[in-house]
C-alpha positions as CSV (number, residue, x, y, z in Angstrom):
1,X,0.0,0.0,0.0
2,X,3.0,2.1,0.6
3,X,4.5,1.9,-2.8
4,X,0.6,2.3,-4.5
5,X,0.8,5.7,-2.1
6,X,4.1,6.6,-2.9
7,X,3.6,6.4,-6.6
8,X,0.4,7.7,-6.7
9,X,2.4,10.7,-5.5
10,X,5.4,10.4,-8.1
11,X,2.4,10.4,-10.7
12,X,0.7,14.0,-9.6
13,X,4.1,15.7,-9.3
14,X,5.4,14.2,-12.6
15,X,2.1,15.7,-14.5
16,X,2.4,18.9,-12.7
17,X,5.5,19.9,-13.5
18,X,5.5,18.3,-16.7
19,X,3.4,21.0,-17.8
20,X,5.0,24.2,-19.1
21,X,3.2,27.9,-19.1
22,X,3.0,28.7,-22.5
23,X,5.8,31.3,-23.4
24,X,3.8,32.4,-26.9
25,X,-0.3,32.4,-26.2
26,X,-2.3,32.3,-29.3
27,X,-4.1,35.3,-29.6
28,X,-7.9,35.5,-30.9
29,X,-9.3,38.5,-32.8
30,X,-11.8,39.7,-30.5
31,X,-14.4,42.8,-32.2
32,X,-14.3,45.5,-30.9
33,X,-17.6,46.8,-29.6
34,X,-18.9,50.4,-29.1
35,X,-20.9,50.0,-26.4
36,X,-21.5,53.3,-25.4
37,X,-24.8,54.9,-26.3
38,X,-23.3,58.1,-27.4
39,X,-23.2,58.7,-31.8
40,X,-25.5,57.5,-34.4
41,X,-28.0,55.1,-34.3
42,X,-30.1,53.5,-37.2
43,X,-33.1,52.0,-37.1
44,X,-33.5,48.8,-37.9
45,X,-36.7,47.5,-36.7
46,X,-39.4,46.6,-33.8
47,X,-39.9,43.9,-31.5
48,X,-43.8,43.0,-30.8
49,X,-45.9,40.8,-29.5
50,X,-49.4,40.0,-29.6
51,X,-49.6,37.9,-26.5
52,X,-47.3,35.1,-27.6
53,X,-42.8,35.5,-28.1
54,X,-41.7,38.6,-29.3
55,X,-40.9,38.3,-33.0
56,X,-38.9,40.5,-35.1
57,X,-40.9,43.3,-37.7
58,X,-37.9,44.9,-40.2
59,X,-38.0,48.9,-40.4
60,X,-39.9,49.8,-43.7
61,X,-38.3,53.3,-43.6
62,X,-34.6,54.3,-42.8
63,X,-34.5,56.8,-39.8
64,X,-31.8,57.5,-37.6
65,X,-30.9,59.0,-34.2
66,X,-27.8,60.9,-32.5
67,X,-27.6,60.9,-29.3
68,X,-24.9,63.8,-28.5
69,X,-22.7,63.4,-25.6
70,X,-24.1,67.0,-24.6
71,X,-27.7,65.4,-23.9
72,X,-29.0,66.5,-26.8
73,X,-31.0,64.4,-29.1
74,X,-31.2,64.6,-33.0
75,X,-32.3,62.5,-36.4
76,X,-35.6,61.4,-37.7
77,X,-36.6,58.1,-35.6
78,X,-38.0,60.1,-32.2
79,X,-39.9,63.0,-33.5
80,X,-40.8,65.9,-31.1
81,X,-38.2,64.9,-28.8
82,X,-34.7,66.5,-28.5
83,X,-33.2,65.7,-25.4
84,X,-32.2,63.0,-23.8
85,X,-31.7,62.0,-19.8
86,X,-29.5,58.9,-18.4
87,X,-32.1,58.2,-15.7
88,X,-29.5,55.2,-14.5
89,X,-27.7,52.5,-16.3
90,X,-30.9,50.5,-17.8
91,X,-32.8,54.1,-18.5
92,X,-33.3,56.9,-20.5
93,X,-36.0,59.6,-20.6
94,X,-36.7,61.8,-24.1
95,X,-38.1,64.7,-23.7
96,X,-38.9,67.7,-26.3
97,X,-40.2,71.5,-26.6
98,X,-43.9,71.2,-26.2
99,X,-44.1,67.3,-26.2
100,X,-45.0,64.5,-24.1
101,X,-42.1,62.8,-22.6
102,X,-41.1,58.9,-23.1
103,X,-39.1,56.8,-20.7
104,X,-38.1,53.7,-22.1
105,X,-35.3,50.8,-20.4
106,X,-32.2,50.2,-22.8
107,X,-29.7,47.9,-23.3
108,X,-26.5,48.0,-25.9
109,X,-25.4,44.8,-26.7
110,X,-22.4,44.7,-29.1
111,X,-23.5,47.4,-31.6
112,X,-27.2,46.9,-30.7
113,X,-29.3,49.0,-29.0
114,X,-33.1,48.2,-28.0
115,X,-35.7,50.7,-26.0
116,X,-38.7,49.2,-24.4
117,X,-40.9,52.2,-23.2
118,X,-42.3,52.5,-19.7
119,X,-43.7,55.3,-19.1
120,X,-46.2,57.4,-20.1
121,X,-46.7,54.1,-22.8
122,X,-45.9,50.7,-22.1
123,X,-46.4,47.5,-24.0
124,X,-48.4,44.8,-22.0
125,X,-47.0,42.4,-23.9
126,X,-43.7,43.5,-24.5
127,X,-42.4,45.7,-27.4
128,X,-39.1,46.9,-28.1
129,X,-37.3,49.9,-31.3
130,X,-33.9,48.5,-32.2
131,X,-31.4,50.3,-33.6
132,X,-27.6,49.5,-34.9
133,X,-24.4,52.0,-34.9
């Protein structure tokens, strides 16, 4: 039992330090993502649902959005509005001259960002504008 210990010991150390840190590590291309909501934003299309999985609707029409580091808000895809507020991490408020104001959670994901509004209008079922820089 002794020598079954003794080289069940041998074995371990032998396998540790048989193995070498590797001096050159592959590298992987890895994409770079601009996950920060500040720039230009197109619109790409909706997510709805009509009591069942969201499912995907392509835009028909080509808008886009800037949202300036400044707070300000500018394009064709949020009309009325021209501001912007970072109400946390997940939300954002829009707000205009002599509009209504919409409060919506985002999320950027890679080069995707998708607004669900809360507040004043919310989808029941779940509803969702995405956009791609």
């Amino acid at each position: 039992m002794k020598k079954l210990t003794a080289l069940l010991i041998i074995a371990i150390a032998v396998q540790l330090y048989a193995c070498k840190k590797n001096e050159n590590p592959v590298t992987t291309h890895i994409k770079k993502v601009n996950a920060s909501l500040y720039g230009d934003w197109k619109f790409i299309g909706n997510y709805l649902s009509a009591g069942g999985p969201q499912y995907f609707v392509p835009a028909v029409t080509q808008t886009k959005t800037t949202f300036n580091t400044d707070g300000s808000l500018t394009g064709t895809s949020f009309p009325g509005f021209d501001h912007y507020t970072l109400i946390d991490s997940i939300t954002i408020k829009l707000t205009g001259t002599g509009t209504d104001y919409g409060t919506f959670i985002y999320k950027i994901n890679e080069d995707t960002l998708k607004m669900s509004p809360i507040a004043p209008n919310r989808c029941i079922e779940g509803c969702s504008v995405v956009f791609v820089k």
